[in-house]
mmCIF file of the N, C-alpha and C atoms, coordinates in Angstrom:
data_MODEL
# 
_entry.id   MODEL 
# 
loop_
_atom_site.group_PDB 
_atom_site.id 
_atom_site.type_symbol 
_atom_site.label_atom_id 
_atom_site.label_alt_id 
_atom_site.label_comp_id 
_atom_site.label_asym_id 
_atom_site.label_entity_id 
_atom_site.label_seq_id 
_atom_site.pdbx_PDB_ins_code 
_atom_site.Cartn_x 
_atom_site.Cartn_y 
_atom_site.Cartn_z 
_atom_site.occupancy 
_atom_site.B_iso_or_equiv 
_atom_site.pdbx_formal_charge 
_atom_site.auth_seq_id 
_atom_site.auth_comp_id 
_atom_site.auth_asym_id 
_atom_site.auth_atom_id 
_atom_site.pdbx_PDB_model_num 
ATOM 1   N N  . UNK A 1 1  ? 64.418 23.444 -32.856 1.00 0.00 ? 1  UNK A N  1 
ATOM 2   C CA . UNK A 1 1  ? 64.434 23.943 -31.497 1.00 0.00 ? 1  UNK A CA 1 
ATOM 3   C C  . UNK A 1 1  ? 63.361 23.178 -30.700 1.00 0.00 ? 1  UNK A C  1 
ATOM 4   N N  . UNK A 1 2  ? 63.337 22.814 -29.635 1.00 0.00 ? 2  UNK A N  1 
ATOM 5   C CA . UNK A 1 2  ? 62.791 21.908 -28.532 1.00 0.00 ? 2  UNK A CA 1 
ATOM 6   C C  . UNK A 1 2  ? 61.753 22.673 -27.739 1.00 0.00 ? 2  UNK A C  1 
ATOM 7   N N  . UNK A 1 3  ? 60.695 22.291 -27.235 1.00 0.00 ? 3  UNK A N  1 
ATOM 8   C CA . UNK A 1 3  ? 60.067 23.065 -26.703 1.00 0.00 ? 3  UNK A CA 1 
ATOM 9   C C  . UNK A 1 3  ? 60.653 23.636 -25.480 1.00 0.00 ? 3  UNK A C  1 
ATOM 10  N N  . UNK A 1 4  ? 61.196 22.857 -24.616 1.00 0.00 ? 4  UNK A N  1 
ATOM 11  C CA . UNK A 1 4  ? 62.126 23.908 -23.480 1.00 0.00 ? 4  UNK A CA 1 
ATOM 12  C C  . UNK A 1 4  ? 62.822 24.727 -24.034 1.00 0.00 ? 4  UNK A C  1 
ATOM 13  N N  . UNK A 1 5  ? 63.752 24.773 -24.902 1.00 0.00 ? 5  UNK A N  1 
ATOM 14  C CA . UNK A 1 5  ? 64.465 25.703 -25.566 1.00 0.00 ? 5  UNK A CA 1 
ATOM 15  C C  . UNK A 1 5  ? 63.504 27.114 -25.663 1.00 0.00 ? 5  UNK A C  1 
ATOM 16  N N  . UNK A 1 6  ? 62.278 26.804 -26.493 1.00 0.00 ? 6  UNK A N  1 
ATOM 17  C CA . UNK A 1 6  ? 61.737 27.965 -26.822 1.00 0.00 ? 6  UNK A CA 1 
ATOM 18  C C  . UNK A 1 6  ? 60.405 28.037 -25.601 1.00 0.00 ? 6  UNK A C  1 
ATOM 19  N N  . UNK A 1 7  ? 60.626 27.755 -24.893 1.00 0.00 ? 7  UNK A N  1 
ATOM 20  C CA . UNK A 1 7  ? 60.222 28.242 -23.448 1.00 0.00 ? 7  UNK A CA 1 
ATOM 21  C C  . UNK A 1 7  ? 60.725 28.918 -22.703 1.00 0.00 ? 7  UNK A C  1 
ATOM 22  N N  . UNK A 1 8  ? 62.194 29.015 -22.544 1.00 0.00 ? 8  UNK A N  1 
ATOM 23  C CA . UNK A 1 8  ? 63.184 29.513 -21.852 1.00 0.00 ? 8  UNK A CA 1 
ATOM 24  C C  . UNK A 1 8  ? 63.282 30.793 -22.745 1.00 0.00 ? 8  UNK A C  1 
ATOM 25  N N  . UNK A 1 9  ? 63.421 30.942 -23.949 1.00 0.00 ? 9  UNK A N  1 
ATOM 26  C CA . UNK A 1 9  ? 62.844 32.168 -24.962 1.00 0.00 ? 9  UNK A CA 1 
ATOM 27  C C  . UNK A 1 9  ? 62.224 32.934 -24.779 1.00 0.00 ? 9  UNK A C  1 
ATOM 28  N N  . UNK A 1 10 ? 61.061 32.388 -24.190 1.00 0.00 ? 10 UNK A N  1 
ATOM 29  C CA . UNK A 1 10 ? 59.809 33.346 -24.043 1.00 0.00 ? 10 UNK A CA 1 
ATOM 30  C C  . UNK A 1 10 ? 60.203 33.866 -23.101 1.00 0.00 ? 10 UNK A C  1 
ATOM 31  N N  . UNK A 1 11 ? 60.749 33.009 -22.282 1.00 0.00 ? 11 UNK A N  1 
ATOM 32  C CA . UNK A 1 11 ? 60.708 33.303 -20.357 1.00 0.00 ? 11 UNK A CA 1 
ATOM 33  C C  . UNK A 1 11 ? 61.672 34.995 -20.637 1.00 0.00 ? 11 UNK A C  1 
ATOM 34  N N  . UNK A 1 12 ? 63.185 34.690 -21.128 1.00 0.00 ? 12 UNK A N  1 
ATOM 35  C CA . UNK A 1 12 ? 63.930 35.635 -21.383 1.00 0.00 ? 12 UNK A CA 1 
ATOM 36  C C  . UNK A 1 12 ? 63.314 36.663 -21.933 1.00 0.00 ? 12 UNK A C  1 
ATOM 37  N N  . UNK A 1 13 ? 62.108 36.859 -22.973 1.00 0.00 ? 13 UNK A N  1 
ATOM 38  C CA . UNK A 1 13 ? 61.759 37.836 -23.759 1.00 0.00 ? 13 UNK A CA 1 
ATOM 39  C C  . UNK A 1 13 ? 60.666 38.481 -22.559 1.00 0.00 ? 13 UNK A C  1 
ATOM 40  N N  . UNK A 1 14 ? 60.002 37.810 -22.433 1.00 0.00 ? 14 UNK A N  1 
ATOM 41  C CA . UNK A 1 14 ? 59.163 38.209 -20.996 1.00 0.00 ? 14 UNK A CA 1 
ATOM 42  C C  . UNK A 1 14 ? 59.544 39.180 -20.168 1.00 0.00 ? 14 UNK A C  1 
ATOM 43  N N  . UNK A 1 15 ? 60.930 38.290 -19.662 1.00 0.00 ? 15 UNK A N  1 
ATOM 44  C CA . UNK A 1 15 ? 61.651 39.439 -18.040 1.00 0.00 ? 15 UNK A CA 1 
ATOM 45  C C  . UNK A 1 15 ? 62.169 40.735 -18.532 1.00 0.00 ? 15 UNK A C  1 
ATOM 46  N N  . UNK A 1 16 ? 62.158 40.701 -20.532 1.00 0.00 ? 16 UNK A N  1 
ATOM 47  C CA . UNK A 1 16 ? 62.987 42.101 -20.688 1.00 0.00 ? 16 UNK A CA 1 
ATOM 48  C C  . UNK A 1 16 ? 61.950 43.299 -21.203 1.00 0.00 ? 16 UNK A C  1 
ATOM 49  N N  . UNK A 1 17 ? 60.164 42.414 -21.067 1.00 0.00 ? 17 UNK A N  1 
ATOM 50  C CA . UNK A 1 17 ? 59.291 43.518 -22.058 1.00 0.00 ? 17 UNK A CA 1 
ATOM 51  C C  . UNK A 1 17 ? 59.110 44.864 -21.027 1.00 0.00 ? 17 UNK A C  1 
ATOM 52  N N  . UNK A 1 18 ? 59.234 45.761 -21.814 1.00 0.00 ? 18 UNK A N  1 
ATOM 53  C CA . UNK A 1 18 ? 58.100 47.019 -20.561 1.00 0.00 ? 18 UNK A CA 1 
ATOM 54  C C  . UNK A 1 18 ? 56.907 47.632 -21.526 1.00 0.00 ? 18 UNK A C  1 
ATOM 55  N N  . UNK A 1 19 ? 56.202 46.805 -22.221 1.00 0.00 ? 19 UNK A N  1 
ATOM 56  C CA . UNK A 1 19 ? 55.454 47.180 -23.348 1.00 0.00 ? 19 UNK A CA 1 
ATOM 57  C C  . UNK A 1 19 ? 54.210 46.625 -22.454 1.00 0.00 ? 19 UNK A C  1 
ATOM 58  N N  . UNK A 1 20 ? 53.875 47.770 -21.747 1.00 0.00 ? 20 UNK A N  1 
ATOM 59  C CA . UNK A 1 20 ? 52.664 47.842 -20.532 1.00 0.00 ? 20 UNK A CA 1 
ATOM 60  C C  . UNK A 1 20 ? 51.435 47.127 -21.857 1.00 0.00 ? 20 UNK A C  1 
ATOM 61  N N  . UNK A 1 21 ? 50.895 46.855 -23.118 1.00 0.00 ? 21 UNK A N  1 
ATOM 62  C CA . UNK A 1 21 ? 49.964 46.292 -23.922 1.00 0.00 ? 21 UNK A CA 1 
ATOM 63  C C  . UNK A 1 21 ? 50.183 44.970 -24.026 1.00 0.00 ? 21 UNK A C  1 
ATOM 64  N N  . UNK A 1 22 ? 51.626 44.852 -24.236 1.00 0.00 ? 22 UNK A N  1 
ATOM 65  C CA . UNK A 1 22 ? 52.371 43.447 -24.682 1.00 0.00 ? 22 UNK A CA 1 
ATOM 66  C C  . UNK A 1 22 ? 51.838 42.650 -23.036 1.00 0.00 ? 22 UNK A C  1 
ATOM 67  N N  . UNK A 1 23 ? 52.083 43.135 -22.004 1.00 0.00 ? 23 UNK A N  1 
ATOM 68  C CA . UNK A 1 23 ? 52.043 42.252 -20.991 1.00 0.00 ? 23 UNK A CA 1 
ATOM 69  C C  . UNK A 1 23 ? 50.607 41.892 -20.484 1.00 0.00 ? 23 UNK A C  1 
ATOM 70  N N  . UNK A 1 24 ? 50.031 43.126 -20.597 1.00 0.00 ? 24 UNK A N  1 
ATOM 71  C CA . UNK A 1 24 ? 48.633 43.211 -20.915 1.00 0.00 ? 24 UNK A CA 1 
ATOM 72  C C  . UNK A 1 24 ? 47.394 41.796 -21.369 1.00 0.00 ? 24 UNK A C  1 
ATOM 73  N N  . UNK A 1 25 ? 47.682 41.880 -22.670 1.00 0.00 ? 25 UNK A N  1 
ATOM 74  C CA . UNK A 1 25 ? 47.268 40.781 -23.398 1.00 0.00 ? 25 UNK A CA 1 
ATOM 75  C C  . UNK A 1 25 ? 47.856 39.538 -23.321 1.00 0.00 ? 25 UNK A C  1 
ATOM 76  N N  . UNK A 1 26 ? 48.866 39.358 -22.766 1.00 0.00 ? 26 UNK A N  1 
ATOM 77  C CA . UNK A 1 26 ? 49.762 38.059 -22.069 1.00 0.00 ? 26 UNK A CA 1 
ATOM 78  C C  . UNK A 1 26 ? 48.826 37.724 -20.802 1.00 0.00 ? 26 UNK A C  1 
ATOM 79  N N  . UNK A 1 27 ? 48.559 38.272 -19.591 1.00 0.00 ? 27 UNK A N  1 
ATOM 80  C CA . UNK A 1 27 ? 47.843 38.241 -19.010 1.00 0.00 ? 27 UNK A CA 1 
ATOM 81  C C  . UNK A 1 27 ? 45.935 37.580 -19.175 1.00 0.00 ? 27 UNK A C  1 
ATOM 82  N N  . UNK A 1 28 ? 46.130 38.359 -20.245 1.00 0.00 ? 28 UNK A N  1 
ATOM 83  C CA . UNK A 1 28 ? 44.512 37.967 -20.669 1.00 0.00 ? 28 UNK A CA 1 
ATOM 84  C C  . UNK A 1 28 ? 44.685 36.190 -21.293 1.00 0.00 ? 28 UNK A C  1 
ATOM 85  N N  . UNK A 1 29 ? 45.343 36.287 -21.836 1.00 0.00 ? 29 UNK A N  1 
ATOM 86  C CA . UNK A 1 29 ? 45.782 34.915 -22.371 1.00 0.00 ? 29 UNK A CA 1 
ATOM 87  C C  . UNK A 1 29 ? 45.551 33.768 -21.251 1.00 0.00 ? 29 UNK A C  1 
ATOM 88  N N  . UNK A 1 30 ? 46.662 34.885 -20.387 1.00 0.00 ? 30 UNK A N  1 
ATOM 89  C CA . UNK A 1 30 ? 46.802 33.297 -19.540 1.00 0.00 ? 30 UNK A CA 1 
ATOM 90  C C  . UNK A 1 30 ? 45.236 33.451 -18.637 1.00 0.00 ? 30 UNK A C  1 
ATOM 91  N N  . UNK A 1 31 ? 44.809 34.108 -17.559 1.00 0.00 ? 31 UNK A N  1 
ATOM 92  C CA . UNK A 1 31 ? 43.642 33.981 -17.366 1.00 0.00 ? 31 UNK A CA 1 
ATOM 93  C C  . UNK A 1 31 ? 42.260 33.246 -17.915 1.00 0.00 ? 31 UNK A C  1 
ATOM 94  N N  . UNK A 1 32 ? 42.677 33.428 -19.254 1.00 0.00 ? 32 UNK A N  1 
ATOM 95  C CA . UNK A 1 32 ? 42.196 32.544 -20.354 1.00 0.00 ? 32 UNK A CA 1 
ATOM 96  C C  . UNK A 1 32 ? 42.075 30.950 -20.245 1.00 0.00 ? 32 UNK A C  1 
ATOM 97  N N  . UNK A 1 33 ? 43.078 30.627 -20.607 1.00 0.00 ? 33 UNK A N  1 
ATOM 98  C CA . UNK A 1 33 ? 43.643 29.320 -20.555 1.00 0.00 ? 33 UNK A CA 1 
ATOM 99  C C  . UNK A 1 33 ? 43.508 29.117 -18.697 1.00 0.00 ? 33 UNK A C  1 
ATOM 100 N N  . UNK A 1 34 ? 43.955 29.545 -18.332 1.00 0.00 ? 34 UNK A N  1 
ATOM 101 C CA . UNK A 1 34 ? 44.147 29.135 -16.572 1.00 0.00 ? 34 UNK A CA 1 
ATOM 102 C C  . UNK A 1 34 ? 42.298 28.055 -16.103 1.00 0.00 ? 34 UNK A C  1 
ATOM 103 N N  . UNK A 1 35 ? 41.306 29.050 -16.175 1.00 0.00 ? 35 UNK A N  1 
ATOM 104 C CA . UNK A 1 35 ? 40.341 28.649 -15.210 1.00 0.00 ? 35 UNK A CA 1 
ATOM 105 C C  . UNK A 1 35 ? 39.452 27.733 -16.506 1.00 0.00 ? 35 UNK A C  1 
ATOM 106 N N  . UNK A 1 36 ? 39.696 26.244 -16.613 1.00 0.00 ? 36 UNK A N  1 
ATOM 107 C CA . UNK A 1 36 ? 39.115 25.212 -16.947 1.00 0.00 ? 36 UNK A CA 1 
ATOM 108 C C  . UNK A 1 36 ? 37.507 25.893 -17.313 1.00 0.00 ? 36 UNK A C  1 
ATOM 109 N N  . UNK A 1 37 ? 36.550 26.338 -16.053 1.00 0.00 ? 37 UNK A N  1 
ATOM 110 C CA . UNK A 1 37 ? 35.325 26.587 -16.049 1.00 0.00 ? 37 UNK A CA 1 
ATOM 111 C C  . UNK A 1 37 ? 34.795 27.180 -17.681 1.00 0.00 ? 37 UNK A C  1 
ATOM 112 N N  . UNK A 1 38 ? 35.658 27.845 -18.093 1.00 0.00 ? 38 UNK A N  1 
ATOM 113 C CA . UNK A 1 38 ? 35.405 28.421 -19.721 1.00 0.00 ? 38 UNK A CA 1 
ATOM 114 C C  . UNK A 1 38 ? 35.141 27.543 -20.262 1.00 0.00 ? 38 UNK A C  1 
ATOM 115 N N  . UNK A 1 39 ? 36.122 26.613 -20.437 1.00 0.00 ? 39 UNK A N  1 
ATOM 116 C CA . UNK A 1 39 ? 35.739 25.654 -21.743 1.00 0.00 ? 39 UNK A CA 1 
ATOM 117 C C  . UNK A 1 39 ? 34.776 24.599 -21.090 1.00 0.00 ? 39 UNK A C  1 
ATOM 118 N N  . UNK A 1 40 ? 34.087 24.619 -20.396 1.00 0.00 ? 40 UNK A N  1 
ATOM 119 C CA . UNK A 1 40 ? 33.058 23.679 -19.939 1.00 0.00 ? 40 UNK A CA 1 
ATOM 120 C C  . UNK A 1 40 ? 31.342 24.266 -20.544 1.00 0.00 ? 40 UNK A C  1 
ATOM 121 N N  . UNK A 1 41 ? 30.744 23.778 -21.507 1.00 0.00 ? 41 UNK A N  1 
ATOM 122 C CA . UNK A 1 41 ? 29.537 23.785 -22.304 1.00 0.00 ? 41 UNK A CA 1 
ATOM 123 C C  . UNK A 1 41 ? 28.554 24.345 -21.037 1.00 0.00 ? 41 UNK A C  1 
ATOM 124 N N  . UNK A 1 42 ? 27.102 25.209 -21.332 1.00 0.00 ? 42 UNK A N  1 
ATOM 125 C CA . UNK A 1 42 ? 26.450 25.250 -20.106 1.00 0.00 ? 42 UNK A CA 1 
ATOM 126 C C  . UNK A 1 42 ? 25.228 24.533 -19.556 1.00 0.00 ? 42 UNK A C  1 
ATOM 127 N N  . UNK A 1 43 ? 25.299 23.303 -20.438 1.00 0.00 ? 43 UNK A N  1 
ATOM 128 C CA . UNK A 1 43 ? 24.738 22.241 -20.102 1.00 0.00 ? 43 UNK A CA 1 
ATOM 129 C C  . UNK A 1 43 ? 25.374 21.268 -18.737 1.00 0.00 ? 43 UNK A C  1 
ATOM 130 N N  . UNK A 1 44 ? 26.554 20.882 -19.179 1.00 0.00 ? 44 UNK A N  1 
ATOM 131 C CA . UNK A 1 44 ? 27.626 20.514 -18.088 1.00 0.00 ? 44 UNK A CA 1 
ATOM 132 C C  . UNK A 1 44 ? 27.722 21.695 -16.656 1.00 0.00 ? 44 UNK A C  1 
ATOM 133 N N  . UNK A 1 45 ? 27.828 22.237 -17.191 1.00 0.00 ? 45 UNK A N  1 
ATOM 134 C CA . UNK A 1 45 ? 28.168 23.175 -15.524 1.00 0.00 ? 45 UNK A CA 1 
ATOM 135 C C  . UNK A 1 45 ? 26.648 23.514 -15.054 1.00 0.00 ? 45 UNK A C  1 
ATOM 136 N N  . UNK A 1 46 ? 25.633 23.205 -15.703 1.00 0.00 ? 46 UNK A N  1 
ATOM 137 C CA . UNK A 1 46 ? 24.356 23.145 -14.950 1.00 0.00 ? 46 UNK A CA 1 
ATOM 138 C C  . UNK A 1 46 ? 24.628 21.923 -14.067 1.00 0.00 ? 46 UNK A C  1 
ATOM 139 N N  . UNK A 1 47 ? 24.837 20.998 -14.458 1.00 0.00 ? 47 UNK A N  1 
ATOM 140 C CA . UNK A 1 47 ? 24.715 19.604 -14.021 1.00 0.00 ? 47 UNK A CA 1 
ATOM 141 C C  . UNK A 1 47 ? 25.932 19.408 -13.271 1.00 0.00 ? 47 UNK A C  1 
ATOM 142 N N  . UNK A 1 48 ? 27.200 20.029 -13.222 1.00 0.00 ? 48 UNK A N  1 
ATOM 143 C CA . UNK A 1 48 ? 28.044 20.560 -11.909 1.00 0.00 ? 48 UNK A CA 1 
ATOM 144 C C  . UNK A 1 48 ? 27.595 21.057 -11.186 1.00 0.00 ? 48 UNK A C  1 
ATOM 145 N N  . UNK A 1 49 ? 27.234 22.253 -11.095 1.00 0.00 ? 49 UNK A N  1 
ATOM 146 C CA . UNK A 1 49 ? 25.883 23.020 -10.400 1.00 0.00 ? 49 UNK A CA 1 
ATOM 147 C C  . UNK A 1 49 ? 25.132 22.160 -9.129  1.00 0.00 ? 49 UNK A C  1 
ATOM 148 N N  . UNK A 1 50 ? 24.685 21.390 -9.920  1.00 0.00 ? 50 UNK A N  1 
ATOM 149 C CA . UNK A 1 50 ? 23.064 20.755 -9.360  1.00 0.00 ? 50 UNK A CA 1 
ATOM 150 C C  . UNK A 1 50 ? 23.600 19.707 -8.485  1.00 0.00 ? 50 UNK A C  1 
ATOM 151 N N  . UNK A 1 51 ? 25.271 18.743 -8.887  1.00 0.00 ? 51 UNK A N  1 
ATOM 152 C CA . UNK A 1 51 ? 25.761 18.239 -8.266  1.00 0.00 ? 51 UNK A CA 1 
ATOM 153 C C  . UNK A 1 51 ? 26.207 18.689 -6.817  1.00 0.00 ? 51 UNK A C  1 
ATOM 154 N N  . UNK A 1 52 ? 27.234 20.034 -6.757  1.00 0.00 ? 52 UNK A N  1 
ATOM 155 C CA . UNK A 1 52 ? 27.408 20.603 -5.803  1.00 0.00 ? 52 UNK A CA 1 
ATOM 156 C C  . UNK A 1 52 ? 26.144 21.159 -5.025  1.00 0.00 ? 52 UNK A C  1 
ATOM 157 N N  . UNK A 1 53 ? 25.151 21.027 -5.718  1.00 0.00 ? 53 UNK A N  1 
ATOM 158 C CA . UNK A 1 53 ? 23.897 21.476 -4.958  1.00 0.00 ? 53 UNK A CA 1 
ATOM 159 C C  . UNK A 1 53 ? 23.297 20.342 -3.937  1.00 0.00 ? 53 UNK A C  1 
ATOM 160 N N  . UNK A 1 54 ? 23.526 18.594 -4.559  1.00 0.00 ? 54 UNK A N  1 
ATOM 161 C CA . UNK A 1 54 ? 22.868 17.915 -4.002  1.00 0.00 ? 54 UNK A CA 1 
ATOM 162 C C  . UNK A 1 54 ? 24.003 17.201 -2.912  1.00 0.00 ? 54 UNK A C  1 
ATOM 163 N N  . UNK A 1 55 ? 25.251 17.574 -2.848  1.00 0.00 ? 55 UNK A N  1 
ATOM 164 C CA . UNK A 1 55 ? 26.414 17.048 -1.935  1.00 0.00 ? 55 UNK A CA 1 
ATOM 165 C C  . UNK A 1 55 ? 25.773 18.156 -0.745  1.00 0.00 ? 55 UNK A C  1 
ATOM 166 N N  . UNK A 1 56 ? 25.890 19.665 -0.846  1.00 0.00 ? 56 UNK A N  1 
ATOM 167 C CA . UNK A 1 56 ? 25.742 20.648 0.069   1.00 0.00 ? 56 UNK A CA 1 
ATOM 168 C C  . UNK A 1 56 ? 24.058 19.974 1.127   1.00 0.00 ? 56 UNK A C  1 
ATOM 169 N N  . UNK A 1 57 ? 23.280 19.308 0.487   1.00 0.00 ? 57 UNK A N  1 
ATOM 170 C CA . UNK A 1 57 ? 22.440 19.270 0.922   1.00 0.00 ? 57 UNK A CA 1 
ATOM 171 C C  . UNK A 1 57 ? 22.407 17.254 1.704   1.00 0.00 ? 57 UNK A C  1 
ATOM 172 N N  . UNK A 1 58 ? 23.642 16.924 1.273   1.00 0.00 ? 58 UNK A N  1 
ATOM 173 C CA . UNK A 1 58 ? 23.909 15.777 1.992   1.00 0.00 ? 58 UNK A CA 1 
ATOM 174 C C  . UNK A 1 58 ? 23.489 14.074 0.976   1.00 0.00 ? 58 UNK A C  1 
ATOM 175 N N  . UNK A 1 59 ? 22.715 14.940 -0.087  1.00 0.00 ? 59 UNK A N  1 
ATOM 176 C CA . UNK A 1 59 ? 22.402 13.665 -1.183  1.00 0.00 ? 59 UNK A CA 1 
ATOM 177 C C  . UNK A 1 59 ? 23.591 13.272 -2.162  1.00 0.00 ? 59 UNK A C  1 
ATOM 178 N N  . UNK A 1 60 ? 23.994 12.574 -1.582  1.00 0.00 ? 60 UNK A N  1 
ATOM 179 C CA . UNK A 1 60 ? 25.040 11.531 -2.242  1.00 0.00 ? 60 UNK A CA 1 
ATOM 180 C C  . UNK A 1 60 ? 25.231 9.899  -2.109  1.00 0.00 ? 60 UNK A C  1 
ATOM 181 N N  . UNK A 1 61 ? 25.952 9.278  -3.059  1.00 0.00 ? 61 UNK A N  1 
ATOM 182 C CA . UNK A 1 61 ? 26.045 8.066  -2.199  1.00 0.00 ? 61 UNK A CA 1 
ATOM 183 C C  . UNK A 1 61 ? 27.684 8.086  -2.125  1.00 0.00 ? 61 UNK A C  1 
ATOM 184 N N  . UNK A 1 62 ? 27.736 6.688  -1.283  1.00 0.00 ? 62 UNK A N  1 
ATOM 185 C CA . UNK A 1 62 ? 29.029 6.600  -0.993  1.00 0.00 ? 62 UNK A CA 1 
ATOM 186 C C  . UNK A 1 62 ? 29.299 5.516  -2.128  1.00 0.00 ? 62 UNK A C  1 
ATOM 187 N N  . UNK A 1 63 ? 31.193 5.397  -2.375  1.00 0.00 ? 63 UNK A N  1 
ATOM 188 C CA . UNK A 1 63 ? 31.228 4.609  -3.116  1.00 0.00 ? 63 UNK A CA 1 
ATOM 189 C C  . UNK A 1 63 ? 30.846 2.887  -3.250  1.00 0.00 ? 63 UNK A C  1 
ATOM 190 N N  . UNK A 1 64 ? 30.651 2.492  -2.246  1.00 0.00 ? 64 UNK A N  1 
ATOM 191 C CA . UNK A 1 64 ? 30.084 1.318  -2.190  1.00 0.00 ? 64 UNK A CA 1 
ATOM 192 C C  . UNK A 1 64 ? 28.761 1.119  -2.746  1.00 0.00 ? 64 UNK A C  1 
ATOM 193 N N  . UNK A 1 65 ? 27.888 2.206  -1.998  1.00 0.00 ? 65 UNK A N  1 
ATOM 194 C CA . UNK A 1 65 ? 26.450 2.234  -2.483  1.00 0.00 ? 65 UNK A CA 1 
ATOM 195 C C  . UNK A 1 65 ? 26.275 2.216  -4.436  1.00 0.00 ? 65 UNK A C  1 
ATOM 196 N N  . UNK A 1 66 ? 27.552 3.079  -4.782  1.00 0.00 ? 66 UNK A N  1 
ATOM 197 C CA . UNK A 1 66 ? 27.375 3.613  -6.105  1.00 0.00 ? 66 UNK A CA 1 
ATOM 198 C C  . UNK A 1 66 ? 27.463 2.387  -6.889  1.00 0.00 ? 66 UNK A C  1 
ATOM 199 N N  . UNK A 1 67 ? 28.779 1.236  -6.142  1.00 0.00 ? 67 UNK A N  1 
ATOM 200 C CA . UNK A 1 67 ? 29.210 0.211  -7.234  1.00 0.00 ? 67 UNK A CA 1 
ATOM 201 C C  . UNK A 1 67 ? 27.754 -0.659 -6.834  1.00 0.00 ? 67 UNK A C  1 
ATOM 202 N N  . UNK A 1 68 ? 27.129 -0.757 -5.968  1.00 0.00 ? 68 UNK A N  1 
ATOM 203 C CA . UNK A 1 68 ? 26.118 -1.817 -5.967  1.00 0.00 ? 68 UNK A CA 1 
ATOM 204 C C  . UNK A 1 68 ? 24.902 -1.450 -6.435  1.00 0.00 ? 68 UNK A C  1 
ATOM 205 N N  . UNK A 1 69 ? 24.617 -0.292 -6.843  1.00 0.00 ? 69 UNK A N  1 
ATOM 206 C CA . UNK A 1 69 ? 23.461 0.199  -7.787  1.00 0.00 ? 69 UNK A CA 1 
ATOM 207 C C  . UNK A 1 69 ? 23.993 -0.350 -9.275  1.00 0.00 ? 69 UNK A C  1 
ATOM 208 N N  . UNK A 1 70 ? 25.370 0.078  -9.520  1.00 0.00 ? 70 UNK A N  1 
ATOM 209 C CA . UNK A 1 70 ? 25.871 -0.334 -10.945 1.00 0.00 ? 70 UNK A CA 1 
ATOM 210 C C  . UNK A 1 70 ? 25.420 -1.753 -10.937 1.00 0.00 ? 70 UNK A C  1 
ATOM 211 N N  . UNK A 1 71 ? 25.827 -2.777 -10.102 1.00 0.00 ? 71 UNK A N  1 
ATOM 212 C CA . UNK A 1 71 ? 26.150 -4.349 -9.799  1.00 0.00 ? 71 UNK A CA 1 
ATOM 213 C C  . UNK A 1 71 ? 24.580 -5.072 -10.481 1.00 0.00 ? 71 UNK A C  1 
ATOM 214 N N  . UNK A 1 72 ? 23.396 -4.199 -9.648  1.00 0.00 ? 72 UNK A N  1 
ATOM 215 C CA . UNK A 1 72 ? 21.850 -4.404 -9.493  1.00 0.00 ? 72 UNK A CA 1 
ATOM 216 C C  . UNK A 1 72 ? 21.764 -3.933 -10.887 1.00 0.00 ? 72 UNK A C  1 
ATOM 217 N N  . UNK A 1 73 ? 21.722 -2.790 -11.673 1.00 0.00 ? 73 UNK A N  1 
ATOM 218 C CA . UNK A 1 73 ? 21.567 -2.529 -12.835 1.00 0.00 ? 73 UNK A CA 1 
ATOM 219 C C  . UNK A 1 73 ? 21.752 -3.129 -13.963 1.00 0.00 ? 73 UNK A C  1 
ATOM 220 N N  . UNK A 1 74 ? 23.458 -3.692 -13.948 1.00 0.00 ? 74 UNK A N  1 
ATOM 221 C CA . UNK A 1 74 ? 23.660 -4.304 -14.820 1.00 0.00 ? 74 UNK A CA 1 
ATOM 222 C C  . UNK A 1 74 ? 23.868 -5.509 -14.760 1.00 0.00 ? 74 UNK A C  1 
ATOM 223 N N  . UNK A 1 75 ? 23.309 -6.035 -13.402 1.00 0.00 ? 75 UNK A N  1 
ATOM 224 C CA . UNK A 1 75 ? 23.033 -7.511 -13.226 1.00 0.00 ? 75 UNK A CA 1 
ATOM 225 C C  . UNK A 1 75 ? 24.675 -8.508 -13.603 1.00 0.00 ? 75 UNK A C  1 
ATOM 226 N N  . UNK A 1 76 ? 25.678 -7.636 -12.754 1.00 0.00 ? 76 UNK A N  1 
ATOM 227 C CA . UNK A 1 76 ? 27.174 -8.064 -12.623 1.00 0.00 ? 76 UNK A CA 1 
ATOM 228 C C  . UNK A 1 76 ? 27.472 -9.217 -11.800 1.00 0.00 ? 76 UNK A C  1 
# 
């Protein structure tokens, strides 16, 4: 069986549950899986964080600036 096949499965078993637990924990699942931010370590989302902290405050460069710091660095 193909994964669309047994997608369309689920889908059908889905539209027929009224097992208010069953849908329940389906829910939690997907909420789960849905928002990326979970599986991100909290080292990384400090340093997301601090990023969105230093754009809000206007410290960024633009991409030109960025490739010619690389260029100077690694002497390209």
């Amino acid at each position: 069986m193909n994964i669309e096949t047994r997608k369309i499965n689920i889908i059908n078993w889905i539209s027929s549950l009224q097992e208010e637990d069953i849908l329940a924990k389906m829910e939690k699942i997907q909420k789960e899986k849905a928002d990326w931010w979970n599986t991100v370590n909290d080292e990384d989302k400090e340093a997301i964080n601090e990023g969105l902290e230093q754009l809000d405050k206007g410290e960024f460069l633009t991409r030109s600036q960025a490739r010619n710091k690389i260029k100077e660095k690694y002497d390209f």
